[in-house]
N, C-alpha and C positions, 0 to 999 in steps of 0.2 A: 216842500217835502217834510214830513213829520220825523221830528227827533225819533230815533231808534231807544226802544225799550229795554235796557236793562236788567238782566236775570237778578236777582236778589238770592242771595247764597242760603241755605234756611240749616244746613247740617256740616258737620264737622267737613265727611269727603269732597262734597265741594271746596272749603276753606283749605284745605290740604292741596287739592287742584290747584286752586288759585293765587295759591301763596307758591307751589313749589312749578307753577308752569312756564314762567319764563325766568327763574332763576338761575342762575351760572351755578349755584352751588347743586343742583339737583342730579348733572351728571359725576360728581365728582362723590354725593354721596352714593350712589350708585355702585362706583369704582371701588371706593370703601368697604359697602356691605363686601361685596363678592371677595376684597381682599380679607377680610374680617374671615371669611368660613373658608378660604385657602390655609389660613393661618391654623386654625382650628381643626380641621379636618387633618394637617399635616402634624400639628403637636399635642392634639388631644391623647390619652392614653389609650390604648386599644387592648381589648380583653374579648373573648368569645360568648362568655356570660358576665351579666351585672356583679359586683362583689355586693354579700350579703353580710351586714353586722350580725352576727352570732357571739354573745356571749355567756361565759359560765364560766366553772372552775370543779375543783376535786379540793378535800378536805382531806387529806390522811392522815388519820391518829395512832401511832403504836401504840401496843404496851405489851410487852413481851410476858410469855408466859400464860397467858388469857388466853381462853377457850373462844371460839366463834359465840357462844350463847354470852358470857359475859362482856365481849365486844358489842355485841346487838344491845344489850339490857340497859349497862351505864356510859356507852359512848354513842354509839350510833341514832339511837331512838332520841336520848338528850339534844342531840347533835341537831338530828333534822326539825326539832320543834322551836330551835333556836332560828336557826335560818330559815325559816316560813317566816317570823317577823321582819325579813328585809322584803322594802316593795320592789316587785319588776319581778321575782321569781315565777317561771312557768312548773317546772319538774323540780324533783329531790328524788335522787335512788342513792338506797346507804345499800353498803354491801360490808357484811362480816365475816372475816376472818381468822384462822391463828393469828394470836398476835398481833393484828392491824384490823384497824376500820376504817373504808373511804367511804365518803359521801360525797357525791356527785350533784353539782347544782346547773340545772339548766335556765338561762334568761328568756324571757319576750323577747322574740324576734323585732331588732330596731333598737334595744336598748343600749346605750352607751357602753364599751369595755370596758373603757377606764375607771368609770363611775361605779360599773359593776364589781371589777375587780375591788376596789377599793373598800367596798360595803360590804363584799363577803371577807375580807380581812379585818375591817373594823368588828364585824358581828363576831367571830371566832376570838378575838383580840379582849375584846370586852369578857367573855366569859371564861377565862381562863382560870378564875379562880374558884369555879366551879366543876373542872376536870377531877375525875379520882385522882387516889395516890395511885403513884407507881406508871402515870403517863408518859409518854416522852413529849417533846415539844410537836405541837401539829405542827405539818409541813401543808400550807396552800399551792395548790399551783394551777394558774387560770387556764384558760382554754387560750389559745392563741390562734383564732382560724382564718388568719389574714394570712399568715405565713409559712402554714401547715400543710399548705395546697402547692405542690410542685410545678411550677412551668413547663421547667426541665428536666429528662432525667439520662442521662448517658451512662451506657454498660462497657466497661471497658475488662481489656481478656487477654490473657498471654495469644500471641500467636503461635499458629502449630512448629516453628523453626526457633522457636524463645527458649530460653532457658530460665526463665524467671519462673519461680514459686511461686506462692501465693503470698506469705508473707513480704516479698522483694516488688510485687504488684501493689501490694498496700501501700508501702512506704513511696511509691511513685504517685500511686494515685490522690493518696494524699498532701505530697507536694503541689497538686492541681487543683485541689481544693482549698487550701491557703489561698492561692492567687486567685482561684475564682471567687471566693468569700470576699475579699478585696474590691471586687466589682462592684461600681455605682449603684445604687436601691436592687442590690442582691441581699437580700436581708437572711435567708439562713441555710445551709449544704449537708446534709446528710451522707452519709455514705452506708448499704445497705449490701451483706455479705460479703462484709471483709472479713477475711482471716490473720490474726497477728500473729507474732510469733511468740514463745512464751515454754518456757521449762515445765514439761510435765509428769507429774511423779505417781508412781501406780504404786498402792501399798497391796503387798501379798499378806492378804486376812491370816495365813497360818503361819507366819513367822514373827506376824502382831501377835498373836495369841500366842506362839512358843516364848516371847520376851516379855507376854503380861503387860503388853501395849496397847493403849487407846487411839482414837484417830485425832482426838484433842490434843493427845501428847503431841502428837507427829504436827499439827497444826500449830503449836504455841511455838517449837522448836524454829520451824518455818518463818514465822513472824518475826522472831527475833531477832535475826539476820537479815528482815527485809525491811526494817525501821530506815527513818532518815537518820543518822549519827552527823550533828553538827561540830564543826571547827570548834575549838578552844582557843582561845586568845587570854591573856594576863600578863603580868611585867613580874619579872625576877627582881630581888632586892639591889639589884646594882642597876635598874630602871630600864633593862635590856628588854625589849618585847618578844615574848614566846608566842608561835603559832605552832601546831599542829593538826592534822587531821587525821582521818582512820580512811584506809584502803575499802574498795568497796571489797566489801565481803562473799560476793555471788558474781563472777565474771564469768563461770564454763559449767557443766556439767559435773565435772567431779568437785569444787567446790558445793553445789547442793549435792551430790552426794557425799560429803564431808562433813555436813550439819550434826553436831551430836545431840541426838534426843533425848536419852536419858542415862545416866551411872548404873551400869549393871554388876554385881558382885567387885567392886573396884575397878572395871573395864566400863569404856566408854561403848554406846552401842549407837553404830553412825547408823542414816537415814538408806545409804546403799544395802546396809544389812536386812532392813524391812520391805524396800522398795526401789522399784526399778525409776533410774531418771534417765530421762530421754529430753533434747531440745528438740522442739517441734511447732504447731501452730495452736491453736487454744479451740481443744477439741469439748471443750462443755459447751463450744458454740453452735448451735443447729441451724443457725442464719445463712444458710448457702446457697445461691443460684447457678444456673449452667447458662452459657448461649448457645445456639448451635448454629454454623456459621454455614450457609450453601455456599459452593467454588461457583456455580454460576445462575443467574437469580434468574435463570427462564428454567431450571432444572429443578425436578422435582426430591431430587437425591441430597441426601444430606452429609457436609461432612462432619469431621469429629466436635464431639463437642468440648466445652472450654468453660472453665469455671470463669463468671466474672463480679467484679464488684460495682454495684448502681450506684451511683450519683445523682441526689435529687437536688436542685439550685430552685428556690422558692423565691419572689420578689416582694419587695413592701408595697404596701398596699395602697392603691392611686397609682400608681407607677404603670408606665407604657411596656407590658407582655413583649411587644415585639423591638424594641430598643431592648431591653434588658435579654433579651434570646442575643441578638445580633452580638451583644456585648460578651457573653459568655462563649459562643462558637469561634469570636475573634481568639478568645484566650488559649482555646484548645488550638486550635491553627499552630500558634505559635510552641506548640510544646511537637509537633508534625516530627521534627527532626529528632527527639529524642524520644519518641514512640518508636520512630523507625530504629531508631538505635538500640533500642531496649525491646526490641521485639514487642509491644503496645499495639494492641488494638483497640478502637472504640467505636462506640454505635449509638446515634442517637436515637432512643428509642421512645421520646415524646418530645415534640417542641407544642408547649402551648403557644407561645407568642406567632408561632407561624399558620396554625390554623385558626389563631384570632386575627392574622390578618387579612388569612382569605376568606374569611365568615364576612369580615369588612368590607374584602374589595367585591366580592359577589356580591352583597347586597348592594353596595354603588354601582357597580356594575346594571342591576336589573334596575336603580335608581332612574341611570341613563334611560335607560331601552321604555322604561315606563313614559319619559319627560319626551322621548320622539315620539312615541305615539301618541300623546296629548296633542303632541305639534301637528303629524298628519292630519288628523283628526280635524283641526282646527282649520286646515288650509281649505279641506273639502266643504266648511261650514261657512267660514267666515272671508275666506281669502289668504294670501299669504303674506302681507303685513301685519293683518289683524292676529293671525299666529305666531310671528317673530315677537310680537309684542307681550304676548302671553306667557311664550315659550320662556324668557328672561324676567318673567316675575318666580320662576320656581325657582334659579338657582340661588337669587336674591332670597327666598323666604328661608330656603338653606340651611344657606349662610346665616344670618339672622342668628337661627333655632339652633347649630351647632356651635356659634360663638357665645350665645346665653348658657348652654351645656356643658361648656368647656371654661367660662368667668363661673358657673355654679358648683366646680369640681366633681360636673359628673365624668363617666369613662363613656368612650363609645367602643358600643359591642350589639351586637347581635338584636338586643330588643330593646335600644334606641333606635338600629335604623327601623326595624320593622313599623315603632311608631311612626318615622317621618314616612315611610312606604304607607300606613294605614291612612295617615291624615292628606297622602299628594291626592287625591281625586278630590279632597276639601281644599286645598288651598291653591286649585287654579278655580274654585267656586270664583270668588269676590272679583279677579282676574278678568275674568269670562264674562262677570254680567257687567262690568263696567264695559268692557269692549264692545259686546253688543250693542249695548246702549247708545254707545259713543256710535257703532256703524247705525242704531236705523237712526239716530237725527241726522246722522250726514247725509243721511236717502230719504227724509222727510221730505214735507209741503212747506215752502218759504224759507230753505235752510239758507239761499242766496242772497236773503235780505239778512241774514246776522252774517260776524265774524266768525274763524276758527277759534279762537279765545270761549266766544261766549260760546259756541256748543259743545266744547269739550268741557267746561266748569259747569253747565247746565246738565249734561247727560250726565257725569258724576256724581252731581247733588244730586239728581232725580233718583237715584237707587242707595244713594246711604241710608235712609235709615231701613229698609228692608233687609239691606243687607247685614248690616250692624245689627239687627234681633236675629238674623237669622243664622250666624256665626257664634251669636251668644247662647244660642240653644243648643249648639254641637256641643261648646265647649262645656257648658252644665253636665251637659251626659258624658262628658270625659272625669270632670271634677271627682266623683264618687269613685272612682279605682283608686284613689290617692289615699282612701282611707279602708281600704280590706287591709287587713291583717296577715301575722302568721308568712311561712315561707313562700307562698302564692302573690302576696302584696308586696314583699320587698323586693319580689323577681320583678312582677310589671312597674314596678316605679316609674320606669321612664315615659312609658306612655302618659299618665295623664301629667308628669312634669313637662312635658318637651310638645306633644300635640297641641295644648291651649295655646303656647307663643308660638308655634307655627303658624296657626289660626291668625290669632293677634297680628302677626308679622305680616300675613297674606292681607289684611283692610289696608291698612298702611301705604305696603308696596302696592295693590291696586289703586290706592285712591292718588299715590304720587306719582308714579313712572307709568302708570297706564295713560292717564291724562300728557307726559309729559311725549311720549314716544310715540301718540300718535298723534301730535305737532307734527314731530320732526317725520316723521315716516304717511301720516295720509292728509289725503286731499279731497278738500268739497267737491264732487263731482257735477260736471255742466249738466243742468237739468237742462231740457228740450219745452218748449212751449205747445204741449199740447191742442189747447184749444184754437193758437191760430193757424196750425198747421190744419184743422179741418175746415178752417173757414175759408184758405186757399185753394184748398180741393175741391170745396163745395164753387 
């Protein structure tokens, strides 16, 4: 009988086959990948949209006493033709003012912040000796839109049985935003419609003008009393150490009205004499909201309403939305007994971290339900070995693409899965034709005269290189979305980062565990000898 003829391997996925076919290491990397995108899918940062680099800043220049048209002429116009020589600038709007000029610089979308910040400080830094007389120092201040975007934002409200104020709310509620500021990549908390409390003093215009008073007088008078007065220390000549200090000067209402504004005909003329003081909340503030709370939320009736103060909790950027939610709601939990104590109510009135996680779990979710019906599908085609086999190349390519995602410090949100949802009908592609392949030599002519070895590394080779140009032409036409521009290119990023090594990830996993799985899972089927079975009959 003639020696059996040996396949000769001519492309990479055969070598791949047959290096990783009878190897002990091939299930174990196997176990790996899929641990690899457990790990990643569970610690990756999860956000609802991609975070986009935006950078810029503001330039504001006073100089008191200047008109809007002289503001525009030797600050503003100077100003923008200065910073048009820094690169990476998209926009420049100056805007003039009384007495101030800001100039407003917008970057290319993608441009560094740090590097930006840094250059619109160097450019302003540099010409400083080129500002008129009579400027004041610019003040720069960048844009910061990493941390400007709230996660979270809670309204918290006297309840209708409370006796808390509004200034008595403040000082609580600000006690809860110390300790949530405190919270791990909680990076900055605002508080929006608060009311403080604050001595307010009304001047009656006609007993200014009967004392031949200005409102500057009443203002310096004011000032004077509200300075810091520091400690005095020094040693006596017998080497004794003298301290004292000065009493604060404004502790109640009748000391501001006690303040003397000015010497009138030998007689003092106090600030009670011009104006009424009243302790109250700081009414030049127009920053106020209301809630309005329903008794019960199937009813359409509303009860009273209830002034309250927002709290906005923003996270740093790269950081996990929905850890950093969890972290914050722990915090208020813990404050539960002295809301109730203090008559405290609150109301979450945005959790981003909780809608970026179910933007997350949904599209895994439809992940799933996609990955069985490739499976059905497959069963009806191929059989249902030939689909368990396929079925287990897409959690592998995954994994894969989320653990490269997660090593490349991307975030997974919303339009990274939609990439791996876009690319799963392409990466059971390679899958698919390998298993076919692999089924019709098993249902060829003379598959009885080879081993399972060599038709599993023979069916493999036979379709590499088709398949390898034909996965490389998907990924060409993903290539080109990596370079649009503008806030439309730094939204899709992920697609053409994360589709190609999916791509990449599915030759691979096809050319190793397809070949390896259907060792262990099919078998050469008993051909029948056709031709002598007719010549029995015959």
């Amino acid at each position: 009988m003639a020696d059996k003829k040996k396949y000769q391997v001519t492309d990479v996925a055969g070598r791949l086959a047959k290096g990783f076919l009878r190897s002990p290491l091939t299930a174990v990397l196997g176990v790996f990948l899929l641990l690899m995108g457990y790990l990643a899918l569970s610690t990756m940062p999860r956000e609802e949209d991609p975070q986009i680099a935006i950078s810029g800043g503001a330039v504001i220049v006073a100089m008191p006493g200047a008109s809007p048209k002289e503001i525009e002429n030797i600050i503003v116009k100077p100003l923008e033709r200065k910073l048009r020589e820094i690169r990476g600038i998209e926009h420049i709007y100056g805007m003039a003012m009384d007495n101030v000029g800001i100039v407003n610089v917008m970057y290319h979308i993608g441009e560094n912040r740090e590097d930006s910040n840094l250059k619109l400080y160097d450019k302003v830094m540099q010409n400083m000796d080129k500002m008129p007389k009579g400027v004041m120092q610019p003040l720069i201040k960048p844009f910061d839109i990493d941390i400007d975007i709230p996660i979270i934002t809670v309204a918290f409200y006297p309840k209708t049985n409370s006796h808390l104020d509004d200034a008595e709310l403040f000082k609580i509620v600000r006690k809860v935003q110390q300790k949530i500021n405190a919270v791990d990549s909680v990076a900055k908390t605002t508080l929006k419609g608060a009311r403080k409390a604050q001595y307010n003093i009304e001047v009656d215009m006609g007993k200014l003008s009967a004392y031949h008073l200005s409102l500057g007088q009443i203002m310096q008078a004011v000032q004077s009393v509200a300075v810091n007065v520091p400690e005095v220390k020094g040693r006596t000549a017998d080497n004794k150490l003298v301290i004292f200090g000065v009493k604060n000067a404004i502790e109640n209402v009748d000391d501001v009205g006690s303040i003397i504004v000015v010497q009138y005909m030998g007689s003092p003329i106090y600030l009670r004499d011009v104006a009424k003081v009243s302790i109250g909340l700081d009414i030049q503030n127009f920053q106020t909201a209301k809630i309005v709370v329903r008794d019960d939320i199937n009813s359409s009736a509303f009860s009273e309403e209830h002034s309250q103060i927002t709290m906005t909790v923003a996270k740093l950027a790269g950081t996990n939305a929905v850890f950093v939610a969890e972290d914050v709601l722990k915090v208020l939990q813990k404050y539960e007994k002295e809301f109730k104590k203090e008559g405290v109510g609150y109301l979450v009135t945005r959790n981003y971290g909780e809608r970026a996680n179910e933007a997350v779990n949904e599209l895994m979710h439809h992940l799933m339900i996609t990955i069985i019906i490739i499976a059905l599908m497959l069963v009806f085609a191929l059989g249902w070995r030939e689909s368990l086999i396929v079925t287990f190349s897409v959690p592998a390519i995954l994994a894969v693409t989320l653990f490269t995602a997660w090593m490349t410090g991307q975030t997974m949100n919303r339009i990274t899965l939609f990439a791996l949802l876009l690319s799963l009908g392409l990466l059971v592609d390679a899958a698919i034709i390998v298993i076919e392949n692999i089924h019709r030599h098993l249902h060829s002519h003379g598959v009885e005269d080879k081993d399972m070895d060599e038709i599993l590394i023979e069916a493999t080779d036979e379709i590499g290189a088709p398949t390898n140009i034909a996965t490389l032409a998907i990924i060409l036409t993903m290539v080109p979305m990596a370079f649009v521009g503008g806030m439309m290119g730094s939204f899709m990023k992920p697609i053409p980062y994360n589709v190609p090594v999916a791509l990449v990830a599915s030759l691979f996993i096809a050319y190793i565990f397809t070949p390896y799985l259907s060792l262990k899972l099919l078998k050469k089927p008993e051909h029948k000898h056709h031709h002598n079975d007719k010549e029995g009959k015959s």
